[in-house]
mmCIF entry with sequence, helices, sheets and N, C-alpha, C, O atoms, coordinates in Angstrom:
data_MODEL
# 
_entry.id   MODEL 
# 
_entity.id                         1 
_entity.type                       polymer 
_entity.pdbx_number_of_molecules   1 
# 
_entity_poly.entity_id                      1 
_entity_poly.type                           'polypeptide(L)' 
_entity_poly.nstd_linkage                   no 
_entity_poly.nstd_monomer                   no 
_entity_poly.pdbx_seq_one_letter_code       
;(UNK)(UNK)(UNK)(UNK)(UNK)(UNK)(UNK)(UNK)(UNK)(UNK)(UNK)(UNK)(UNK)(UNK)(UNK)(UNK)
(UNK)(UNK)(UNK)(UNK)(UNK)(UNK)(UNK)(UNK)(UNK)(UNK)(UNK)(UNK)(UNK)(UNK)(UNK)(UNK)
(UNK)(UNK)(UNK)(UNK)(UNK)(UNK)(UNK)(UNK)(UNK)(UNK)(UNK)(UNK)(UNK)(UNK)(UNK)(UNK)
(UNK)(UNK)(UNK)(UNK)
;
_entity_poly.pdbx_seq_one_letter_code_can   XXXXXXXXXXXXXXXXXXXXXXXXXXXXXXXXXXXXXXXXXXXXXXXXXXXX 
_entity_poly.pdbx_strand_id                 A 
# 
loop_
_entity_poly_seq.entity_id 
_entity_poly_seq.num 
_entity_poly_seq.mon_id 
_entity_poly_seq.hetero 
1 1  UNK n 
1 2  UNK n 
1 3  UNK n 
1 4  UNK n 
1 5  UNK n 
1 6  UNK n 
1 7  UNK n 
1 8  UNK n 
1 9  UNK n 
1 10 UNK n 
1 11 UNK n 
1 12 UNK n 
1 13 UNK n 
1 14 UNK n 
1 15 UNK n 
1 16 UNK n 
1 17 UNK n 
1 18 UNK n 
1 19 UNK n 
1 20 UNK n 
1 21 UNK n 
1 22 UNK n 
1 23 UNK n 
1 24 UNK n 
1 25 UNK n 
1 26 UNK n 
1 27 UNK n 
1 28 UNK n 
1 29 UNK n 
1 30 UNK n 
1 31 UNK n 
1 32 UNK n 
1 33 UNK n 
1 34 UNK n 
1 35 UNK n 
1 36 UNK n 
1 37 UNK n 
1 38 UNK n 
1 39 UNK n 
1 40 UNK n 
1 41 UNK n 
1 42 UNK n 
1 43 UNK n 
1 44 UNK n 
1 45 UNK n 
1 46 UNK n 
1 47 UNK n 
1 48 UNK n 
1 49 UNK n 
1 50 UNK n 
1 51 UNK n 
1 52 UNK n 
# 
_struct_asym.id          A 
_struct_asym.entity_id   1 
# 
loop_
_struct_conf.conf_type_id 
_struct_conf.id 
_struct_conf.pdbx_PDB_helix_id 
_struct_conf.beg_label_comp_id 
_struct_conf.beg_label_asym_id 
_struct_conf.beg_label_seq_id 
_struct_conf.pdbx_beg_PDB_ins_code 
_struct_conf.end_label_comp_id 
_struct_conf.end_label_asym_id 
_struct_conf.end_label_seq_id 
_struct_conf.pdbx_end_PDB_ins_code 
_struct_conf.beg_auth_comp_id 
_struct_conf.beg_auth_asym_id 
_struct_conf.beg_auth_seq_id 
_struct_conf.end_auth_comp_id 
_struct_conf.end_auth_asym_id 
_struct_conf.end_auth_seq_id 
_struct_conf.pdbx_PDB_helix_class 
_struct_conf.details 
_struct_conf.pdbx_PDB_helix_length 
HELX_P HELX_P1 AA1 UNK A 2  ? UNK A 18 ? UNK A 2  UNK A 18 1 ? 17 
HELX_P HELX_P2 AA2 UNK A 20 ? UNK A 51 ? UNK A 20 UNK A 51 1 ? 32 
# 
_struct_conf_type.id          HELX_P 
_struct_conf_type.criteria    ? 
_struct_conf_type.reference   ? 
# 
loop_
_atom_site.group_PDB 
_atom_site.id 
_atom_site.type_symbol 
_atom_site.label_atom_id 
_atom_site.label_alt_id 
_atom_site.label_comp_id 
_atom_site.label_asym_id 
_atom_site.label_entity_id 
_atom_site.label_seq_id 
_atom_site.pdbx_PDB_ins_code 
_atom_site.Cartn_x 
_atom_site.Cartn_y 
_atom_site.Cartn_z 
_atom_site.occupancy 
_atom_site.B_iso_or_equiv 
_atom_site.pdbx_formal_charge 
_atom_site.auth_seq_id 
_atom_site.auth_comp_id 
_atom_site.auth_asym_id 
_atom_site.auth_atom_id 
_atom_site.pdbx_PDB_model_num 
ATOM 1   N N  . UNK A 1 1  ? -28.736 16.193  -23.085 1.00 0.00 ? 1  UNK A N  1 
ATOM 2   C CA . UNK A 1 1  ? -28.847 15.416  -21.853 1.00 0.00 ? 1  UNK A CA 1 
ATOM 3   C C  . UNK A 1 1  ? -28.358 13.984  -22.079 1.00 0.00 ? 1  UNK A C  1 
ATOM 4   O O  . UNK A 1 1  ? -27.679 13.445  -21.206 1.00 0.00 ? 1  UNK A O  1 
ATOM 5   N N  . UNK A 1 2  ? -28.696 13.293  -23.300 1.00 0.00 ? 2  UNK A N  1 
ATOM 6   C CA . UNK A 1 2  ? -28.178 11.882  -23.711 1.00 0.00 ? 2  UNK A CA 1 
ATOM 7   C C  . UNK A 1 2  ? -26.822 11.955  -23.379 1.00 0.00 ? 2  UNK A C  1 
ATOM 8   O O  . UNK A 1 2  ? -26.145 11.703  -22.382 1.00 0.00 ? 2  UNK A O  1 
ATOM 9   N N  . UNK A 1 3  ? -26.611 12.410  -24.609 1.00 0.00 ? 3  UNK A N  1 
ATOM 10  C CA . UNK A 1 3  ? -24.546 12.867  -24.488 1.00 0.00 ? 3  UNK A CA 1 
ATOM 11  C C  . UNK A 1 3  ? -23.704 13.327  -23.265 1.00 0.00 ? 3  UNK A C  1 
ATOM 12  O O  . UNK A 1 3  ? -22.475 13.366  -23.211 1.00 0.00 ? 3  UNK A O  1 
ATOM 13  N N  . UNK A 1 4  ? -24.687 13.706  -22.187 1.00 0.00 ? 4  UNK A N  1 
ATOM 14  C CA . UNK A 1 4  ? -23.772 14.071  -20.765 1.00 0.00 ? 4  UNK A CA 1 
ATOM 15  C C  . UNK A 1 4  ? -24.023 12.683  -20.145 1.00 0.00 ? 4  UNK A C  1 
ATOM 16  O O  . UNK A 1 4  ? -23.209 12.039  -19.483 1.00 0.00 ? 4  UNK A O  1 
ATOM 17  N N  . UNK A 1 5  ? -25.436 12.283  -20.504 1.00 0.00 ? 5  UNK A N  1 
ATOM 18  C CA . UNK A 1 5  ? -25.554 10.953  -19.863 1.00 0.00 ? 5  UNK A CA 1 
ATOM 19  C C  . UNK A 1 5  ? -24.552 9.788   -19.992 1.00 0.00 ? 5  UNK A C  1 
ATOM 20  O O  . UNK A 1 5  ? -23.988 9.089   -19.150 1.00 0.00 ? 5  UNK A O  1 
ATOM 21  N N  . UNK A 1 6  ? -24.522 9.827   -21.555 1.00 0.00 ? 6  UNK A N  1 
ATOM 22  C CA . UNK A 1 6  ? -23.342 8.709   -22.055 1.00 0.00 ? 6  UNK A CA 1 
ATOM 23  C C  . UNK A 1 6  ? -22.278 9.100   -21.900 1.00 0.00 ? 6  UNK A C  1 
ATOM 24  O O  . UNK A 1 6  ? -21.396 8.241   -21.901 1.00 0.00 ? 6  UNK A O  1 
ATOM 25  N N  . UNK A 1 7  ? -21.912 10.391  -21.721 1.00 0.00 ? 7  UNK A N  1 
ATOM 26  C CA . UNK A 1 7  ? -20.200 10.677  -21.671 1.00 0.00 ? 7  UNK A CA 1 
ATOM 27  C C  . UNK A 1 7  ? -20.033 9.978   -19.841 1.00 0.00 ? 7  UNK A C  1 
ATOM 28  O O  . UNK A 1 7  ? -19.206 9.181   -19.398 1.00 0.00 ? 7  UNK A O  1 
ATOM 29  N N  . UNK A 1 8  ? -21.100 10.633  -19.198 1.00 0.00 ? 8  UNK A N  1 
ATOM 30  C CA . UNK A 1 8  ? -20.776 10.115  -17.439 1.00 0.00 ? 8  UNK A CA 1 
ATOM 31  C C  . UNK A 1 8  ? -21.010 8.857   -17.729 1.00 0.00 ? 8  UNK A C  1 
ATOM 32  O O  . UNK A 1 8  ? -20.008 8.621   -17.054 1.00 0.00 ? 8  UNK A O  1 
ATOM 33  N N  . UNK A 1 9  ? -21.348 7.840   -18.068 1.00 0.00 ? 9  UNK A N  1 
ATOM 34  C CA . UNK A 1 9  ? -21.780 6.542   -18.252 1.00 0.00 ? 9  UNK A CA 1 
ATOM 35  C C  . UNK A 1 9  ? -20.363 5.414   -18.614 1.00 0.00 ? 9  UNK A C  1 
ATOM 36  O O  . UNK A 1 9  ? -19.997 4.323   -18.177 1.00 0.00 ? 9  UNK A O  1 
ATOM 37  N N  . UNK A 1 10 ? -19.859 6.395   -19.660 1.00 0.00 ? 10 UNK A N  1 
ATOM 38  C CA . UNK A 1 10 ? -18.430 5.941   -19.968 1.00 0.00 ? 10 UNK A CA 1 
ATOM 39  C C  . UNK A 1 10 ? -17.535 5.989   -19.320 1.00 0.00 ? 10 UNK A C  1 
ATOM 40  O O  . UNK A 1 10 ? -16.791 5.011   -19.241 1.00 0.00 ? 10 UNK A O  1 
ATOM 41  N N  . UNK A 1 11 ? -17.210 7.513   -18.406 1.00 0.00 ? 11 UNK A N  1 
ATOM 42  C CA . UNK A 1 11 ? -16.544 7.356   -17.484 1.00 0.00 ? 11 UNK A CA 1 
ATOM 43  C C  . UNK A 1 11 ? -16.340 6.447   -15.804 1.00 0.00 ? 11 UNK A C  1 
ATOM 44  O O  . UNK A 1 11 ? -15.455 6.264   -14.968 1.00 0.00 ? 11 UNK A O  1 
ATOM 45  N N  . UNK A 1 12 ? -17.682 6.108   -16.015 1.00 0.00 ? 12 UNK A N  1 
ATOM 46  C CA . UNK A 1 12 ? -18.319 5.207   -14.620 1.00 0.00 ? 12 UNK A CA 1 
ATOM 47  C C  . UNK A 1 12 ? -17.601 3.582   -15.319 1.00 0.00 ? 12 UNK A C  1 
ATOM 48  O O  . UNK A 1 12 ? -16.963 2.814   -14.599 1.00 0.00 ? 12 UNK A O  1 
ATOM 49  N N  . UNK A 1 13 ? -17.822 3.358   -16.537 1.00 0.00 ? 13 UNK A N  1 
ATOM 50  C CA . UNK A 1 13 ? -17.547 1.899   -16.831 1.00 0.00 ? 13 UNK A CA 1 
ATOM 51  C C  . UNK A 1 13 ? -16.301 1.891   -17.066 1.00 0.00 ? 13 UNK A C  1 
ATOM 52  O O  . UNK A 1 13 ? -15.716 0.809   -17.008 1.00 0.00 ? 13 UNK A O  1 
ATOM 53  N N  . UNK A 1 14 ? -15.478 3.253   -17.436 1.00 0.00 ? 14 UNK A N  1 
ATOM 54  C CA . UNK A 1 14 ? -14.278 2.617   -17.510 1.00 0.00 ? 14 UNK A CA 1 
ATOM 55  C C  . UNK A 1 14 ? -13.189 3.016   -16.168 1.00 0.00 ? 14 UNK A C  1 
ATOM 56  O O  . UNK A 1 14 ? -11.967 3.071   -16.304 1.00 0.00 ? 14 UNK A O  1 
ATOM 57  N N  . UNK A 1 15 ? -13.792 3.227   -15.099 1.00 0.00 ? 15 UNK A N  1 
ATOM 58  C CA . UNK A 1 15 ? -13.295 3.278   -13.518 1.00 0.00 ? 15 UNK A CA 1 
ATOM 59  C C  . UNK A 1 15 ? -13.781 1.521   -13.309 1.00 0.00 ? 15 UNK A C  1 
ATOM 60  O O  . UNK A 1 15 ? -12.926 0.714   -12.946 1.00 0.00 ? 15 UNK A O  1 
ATOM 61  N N  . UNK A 1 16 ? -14.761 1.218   -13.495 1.00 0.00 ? 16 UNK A N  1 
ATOM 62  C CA . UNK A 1 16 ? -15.624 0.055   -13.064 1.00 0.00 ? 16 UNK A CA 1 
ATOM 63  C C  . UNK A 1 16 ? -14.493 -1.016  -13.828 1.00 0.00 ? 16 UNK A C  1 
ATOM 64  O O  . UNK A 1 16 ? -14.132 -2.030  -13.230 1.00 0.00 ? 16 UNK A O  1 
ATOM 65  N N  . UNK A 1 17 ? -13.983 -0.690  -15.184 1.00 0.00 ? 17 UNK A N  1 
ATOM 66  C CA . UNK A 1 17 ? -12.969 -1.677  -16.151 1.00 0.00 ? 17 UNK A CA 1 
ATOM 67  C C  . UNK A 1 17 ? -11.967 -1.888  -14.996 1.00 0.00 ? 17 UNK A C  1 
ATOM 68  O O  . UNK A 1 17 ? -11.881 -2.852  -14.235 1.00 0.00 ? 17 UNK A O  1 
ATOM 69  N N  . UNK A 1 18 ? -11.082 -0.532  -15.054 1.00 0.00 ? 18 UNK A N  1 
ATOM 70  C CA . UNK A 1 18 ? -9.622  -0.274  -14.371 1.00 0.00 ? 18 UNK A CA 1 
ATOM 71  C C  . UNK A 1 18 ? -10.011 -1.298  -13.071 1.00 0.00 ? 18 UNK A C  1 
ATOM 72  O O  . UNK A 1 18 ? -9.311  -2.310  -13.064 1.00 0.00 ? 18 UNK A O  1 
ATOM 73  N N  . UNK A 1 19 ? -11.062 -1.208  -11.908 1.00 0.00 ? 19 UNK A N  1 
ATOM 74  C CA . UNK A 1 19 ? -11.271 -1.093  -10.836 1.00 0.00 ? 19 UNK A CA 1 
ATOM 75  C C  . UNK A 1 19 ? -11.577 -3.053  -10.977 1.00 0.00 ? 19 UNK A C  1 
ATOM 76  O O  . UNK A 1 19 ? -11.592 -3.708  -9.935  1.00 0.00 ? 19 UNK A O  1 
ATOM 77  N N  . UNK A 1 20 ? -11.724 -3.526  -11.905 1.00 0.00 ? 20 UNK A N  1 
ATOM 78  C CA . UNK A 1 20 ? -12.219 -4.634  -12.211 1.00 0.00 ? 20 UNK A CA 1 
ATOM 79  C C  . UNK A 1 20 ? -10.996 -5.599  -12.634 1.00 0.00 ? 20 UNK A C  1 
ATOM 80  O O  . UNK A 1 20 ? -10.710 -6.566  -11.928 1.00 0.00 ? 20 UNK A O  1 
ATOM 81  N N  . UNK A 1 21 ? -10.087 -5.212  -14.144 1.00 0.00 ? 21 UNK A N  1 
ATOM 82  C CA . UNK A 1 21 ? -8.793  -5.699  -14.183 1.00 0.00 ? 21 UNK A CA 1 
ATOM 83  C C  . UNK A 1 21 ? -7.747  -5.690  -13.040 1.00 0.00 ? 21 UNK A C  1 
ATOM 84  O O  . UNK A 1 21 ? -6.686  -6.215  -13.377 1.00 0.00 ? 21 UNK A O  1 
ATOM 85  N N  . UNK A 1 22 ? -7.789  -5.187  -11.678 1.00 0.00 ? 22 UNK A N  1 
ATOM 86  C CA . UNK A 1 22 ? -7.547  -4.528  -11.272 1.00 0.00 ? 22 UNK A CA 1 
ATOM 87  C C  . UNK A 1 22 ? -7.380  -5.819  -9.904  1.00 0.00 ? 22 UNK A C  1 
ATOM 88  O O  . UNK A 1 22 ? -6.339  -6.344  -9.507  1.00 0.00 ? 22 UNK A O  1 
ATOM 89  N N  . UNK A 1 23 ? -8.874  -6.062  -9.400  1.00 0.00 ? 23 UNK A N  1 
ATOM 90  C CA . UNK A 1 23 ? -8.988  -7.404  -8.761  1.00 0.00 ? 23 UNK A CA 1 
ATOM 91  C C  . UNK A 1 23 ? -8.804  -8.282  -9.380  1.00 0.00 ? 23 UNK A C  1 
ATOM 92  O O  . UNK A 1 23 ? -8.262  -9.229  -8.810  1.00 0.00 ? 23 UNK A O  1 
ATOM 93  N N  . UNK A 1 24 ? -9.209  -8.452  -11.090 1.00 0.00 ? 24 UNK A N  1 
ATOM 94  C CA . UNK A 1 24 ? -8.689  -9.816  -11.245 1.00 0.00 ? 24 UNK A CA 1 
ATOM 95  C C  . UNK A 1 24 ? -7.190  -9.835  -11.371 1.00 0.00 ? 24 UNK A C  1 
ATOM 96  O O  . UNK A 1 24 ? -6.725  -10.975 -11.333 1.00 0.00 ? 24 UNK A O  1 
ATOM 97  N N  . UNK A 1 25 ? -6.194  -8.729  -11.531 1.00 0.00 ? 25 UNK A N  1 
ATOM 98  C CA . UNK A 1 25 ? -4.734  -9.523  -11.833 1.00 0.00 ? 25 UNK A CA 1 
ATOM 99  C C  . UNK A 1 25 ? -4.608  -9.755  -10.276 1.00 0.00 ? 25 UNK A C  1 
ATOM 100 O O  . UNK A 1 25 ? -4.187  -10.906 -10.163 1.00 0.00 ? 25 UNK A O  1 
ATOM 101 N N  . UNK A 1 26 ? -4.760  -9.249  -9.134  1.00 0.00 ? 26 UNK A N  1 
ATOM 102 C CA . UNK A 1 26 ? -5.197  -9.313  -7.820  1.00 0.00 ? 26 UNK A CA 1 
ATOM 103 C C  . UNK A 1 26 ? -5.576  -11.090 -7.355  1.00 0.00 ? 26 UNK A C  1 
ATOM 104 O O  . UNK A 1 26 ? -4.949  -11.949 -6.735  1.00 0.00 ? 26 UNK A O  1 
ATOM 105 N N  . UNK A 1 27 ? -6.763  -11.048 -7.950  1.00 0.00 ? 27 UNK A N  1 
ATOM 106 C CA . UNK A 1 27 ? -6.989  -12.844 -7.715  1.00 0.00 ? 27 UNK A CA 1 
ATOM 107 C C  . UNK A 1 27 ? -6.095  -13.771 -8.757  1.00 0.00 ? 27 UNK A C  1 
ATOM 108 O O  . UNK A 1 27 ? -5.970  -14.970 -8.506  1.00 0.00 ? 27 UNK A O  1 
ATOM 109 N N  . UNK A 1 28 ? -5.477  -13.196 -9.929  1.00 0.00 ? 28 UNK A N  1 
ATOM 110 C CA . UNK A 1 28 ? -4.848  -14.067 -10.372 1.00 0.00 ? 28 UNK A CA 1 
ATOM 111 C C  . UNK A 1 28 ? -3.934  -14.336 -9.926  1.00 0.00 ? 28 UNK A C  1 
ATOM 112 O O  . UNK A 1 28 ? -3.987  -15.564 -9.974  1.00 0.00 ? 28 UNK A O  1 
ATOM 113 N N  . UNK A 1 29 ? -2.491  -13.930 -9.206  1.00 0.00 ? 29 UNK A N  1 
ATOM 114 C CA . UNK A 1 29 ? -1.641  -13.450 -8.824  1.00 0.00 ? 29 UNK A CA 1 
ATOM 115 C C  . UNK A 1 29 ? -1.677  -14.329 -7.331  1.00 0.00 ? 29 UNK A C  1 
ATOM 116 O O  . UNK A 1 29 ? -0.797  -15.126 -7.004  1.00 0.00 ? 29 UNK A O  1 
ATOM 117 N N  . UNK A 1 30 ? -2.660  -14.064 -6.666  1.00 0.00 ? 30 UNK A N  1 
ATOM 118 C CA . UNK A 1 30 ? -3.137  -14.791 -5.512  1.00 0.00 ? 30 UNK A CA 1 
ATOM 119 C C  . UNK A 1 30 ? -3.573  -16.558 -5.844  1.00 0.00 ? 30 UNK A C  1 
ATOM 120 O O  . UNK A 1 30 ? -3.239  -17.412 -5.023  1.00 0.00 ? 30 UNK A O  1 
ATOM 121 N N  . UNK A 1 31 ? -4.199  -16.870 -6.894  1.00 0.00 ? 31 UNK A N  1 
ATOM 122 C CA . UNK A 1 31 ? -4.437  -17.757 -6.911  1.00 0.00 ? 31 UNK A CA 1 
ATOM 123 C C  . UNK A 1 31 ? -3.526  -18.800 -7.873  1.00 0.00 ? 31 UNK A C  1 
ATOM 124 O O  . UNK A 1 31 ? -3.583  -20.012 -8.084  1.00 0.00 ? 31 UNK A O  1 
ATOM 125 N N  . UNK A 1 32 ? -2.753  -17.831 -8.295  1.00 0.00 ? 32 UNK A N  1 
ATOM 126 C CA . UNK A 1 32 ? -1.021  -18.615 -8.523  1.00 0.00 ? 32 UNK A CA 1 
ATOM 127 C C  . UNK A 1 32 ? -0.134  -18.812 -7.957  1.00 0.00 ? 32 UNK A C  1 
ATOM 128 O O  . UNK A 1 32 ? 0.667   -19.634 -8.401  1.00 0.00 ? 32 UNK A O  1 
ATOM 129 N N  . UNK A 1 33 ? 0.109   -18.170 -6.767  1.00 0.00 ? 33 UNK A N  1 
ATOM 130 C CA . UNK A 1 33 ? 0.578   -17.965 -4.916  1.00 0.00 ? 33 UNK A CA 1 
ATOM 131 C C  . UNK A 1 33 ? -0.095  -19.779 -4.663  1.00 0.00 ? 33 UNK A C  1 
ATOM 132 O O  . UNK A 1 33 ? 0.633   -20.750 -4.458  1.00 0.00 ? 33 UNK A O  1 
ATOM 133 N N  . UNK A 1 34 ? -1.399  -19.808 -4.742  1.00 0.00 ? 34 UNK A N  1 
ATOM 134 C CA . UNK A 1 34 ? -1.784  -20.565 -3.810  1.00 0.00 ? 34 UNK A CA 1 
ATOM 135 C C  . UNK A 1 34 ? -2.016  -22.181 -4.801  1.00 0.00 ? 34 UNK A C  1 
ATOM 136 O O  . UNK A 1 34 ? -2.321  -23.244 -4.261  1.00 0.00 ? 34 UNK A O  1 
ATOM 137 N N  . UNK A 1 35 ? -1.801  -22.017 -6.212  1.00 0.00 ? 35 UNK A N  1 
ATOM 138 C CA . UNK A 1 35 ? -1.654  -23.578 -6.546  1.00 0.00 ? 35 UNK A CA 1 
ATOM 139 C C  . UNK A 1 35 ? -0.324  -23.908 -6.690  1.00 0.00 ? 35 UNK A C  1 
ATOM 140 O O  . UNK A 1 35 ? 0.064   -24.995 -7.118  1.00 0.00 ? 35 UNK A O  1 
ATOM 141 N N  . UNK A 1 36 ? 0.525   -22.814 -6.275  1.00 0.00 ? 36 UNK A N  1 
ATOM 142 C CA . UNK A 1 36 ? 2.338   -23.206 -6.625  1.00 0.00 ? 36 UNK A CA 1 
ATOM 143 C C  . UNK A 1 36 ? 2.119   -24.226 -5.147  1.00 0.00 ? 36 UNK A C  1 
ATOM 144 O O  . UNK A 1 36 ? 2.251   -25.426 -4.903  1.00 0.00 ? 36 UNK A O  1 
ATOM 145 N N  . UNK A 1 37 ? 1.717   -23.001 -4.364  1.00 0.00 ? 37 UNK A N  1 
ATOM 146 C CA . UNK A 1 37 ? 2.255   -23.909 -2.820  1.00 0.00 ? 37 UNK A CA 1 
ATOM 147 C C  . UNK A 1 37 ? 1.145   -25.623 -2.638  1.00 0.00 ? 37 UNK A C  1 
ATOM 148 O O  . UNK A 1 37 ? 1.424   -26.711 -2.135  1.00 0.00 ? 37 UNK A O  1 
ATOM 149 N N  . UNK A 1 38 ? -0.002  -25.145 -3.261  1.00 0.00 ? 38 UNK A N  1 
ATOM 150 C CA . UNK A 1 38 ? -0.632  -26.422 -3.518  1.00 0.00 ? 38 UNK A CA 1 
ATOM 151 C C  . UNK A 1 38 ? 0.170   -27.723 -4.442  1.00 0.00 ? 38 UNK A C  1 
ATOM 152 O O  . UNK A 1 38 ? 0.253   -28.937 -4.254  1.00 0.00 ? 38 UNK A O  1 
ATOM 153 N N  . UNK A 1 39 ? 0.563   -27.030 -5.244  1.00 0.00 ? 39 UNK A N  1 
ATOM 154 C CA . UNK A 1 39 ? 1.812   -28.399 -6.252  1.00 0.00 ? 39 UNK A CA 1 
ATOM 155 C C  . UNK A 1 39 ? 2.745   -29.005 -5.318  1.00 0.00 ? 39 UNK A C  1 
ATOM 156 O O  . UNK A 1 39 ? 2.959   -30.209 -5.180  1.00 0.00 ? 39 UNK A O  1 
ATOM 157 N N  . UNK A 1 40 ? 3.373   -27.863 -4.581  1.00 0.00 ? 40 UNK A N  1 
ATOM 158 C CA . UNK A 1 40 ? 4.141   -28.425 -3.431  1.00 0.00 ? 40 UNK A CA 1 
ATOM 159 C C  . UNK A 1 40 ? 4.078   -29.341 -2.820  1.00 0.00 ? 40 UNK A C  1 
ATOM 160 O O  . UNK A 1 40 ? 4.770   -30.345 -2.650  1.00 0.00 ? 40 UNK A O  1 
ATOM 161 N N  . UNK A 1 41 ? 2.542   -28.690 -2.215  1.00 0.00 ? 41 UNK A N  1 
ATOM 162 C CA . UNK A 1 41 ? 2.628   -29.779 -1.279  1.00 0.00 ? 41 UNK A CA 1 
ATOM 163 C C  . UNK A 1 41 ? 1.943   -31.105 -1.843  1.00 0.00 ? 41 UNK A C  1 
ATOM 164 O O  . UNK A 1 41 ? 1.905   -32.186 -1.256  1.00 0.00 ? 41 UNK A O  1 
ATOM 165 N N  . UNK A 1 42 ? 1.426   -30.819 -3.061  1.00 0.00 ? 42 UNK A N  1 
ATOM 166 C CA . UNK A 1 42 ? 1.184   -32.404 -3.222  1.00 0.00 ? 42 UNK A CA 1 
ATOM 167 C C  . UNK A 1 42 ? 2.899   -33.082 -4.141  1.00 0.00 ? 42 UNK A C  1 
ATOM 168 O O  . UNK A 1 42 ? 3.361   -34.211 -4.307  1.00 0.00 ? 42 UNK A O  1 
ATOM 169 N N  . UNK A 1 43 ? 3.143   -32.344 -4.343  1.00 0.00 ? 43 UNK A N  1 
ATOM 170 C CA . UNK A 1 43 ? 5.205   -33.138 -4.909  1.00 0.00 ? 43 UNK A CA 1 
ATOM 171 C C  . UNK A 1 43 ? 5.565   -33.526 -3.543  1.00 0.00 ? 43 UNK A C  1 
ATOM 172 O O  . UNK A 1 43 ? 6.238   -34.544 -3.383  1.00 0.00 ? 43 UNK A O  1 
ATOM 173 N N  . UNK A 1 44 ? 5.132   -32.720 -2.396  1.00 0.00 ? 44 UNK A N  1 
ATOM 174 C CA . UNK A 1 44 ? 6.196   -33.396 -1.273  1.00 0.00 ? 44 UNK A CA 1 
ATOM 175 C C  . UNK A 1 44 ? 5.587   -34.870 -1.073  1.00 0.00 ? 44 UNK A C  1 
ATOM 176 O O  . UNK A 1 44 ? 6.190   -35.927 -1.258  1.00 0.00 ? 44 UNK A O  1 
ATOM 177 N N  . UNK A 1 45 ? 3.703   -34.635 -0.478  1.00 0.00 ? 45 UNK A N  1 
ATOM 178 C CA . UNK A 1 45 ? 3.293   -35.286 -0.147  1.00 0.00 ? 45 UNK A CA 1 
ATOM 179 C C  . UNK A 1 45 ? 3.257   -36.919 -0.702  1.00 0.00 ? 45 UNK A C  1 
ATOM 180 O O  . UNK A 1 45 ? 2.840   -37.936 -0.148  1.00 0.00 ? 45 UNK A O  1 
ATOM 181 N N  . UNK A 1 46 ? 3.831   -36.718 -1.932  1.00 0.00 ? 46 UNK A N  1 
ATOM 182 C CA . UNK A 1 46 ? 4.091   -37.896 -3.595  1.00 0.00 ? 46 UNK A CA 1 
ATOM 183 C C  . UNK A 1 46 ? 5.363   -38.153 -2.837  1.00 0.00 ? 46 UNK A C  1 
ATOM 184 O O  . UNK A 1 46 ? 5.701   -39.306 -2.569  1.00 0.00 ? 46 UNK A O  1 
ATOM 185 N N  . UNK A 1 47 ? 5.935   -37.314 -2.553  1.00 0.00 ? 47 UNK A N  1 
ATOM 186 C CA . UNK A 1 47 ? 7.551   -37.853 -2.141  1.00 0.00 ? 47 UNK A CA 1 
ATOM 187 C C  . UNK A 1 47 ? 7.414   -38.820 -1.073  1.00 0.00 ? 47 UNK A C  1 
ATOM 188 O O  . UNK A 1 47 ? 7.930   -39.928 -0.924  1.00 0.00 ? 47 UNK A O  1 
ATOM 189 N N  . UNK A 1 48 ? 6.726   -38.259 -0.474  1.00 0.00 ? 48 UNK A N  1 
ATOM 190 C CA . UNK A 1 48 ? 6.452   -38.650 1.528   1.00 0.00 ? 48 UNK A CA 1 
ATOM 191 C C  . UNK A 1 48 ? 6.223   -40.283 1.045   1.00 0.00 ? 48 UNK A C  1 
ATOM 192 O O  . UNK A 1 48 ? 7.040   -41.203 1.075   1.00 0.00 ? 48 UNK A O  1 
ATOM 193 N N  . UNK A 1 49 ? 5.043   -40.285 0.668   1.00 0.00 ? 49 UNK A N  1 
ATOM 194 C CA . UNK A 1 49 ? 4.652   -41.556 0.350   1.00 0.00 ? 49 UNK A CA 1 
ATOM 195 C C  . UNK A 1 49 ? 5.265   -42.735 -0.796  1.00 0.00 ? 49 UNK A C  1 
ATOM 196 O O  . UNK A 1 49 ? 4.798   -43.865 -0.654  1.00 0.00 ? 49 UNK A O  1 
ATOM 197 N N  . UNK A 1 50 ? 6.155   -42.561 -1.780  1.00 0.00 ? 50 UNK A N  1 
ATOM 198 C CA . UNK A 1 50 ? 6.994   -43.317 -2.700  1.00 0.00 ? 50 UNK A CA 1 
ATOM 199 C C  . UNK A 1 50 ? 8.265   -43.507 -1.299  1.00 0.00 ? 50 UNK A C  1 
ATOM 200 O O  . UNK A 1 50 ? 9.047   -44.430 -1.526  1.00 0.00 ? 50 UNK A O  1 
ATOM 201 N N  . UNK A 1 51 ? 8.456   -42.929 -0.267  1.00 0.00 ? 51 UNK A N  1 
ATOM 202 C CA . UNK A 1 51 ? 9.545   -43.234 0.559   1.00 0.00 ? 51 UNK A CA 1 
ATOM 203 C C  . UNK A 1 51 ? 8.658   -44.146 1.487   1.00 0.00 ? 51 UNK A C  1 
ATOM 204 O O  . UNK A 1 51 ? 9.188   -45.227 1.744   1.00 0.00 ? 51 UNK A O  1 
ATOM 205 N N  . UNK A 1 52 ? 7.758   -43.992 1.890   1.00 0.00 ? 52 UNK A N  1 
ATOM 206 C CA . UNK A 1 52 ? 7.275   -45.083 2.498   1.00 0.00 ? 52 UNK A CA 1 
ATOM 207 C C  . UNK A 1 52 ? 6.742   -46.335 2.141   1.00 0.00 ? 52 UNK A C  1 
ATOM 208 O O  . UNK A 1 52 ? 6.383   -47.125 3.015   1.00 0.00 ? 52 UNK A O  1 
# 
């Protein structure tokens, strides 16, 4: 009963791994999307203002 326990146990954590690396390259990916366009806009906003 242990050994069916731990074999299903393993298979649950490593769906839970996959399912987990999974959102984070997800939020990483997203949250490199969103400080590129954040650099942007603070390079423009640096620009905006050295012209004024």
């Amino acid at each position: 009963m242990l050994r069916i326990g731990g074999l299903m146990r393993l298979e649950v954590s490593d769906c839970e791994q996959r399912d987990c690396f999974h959102r984070l390259h997800i939020m990483c990916l997203l949250w490199l999307l969103v400080s590129d366009c954040e650099q942007r806009g603070c390079f423009h906003q640096l620009h905006i203002m050295s012209l004024l």
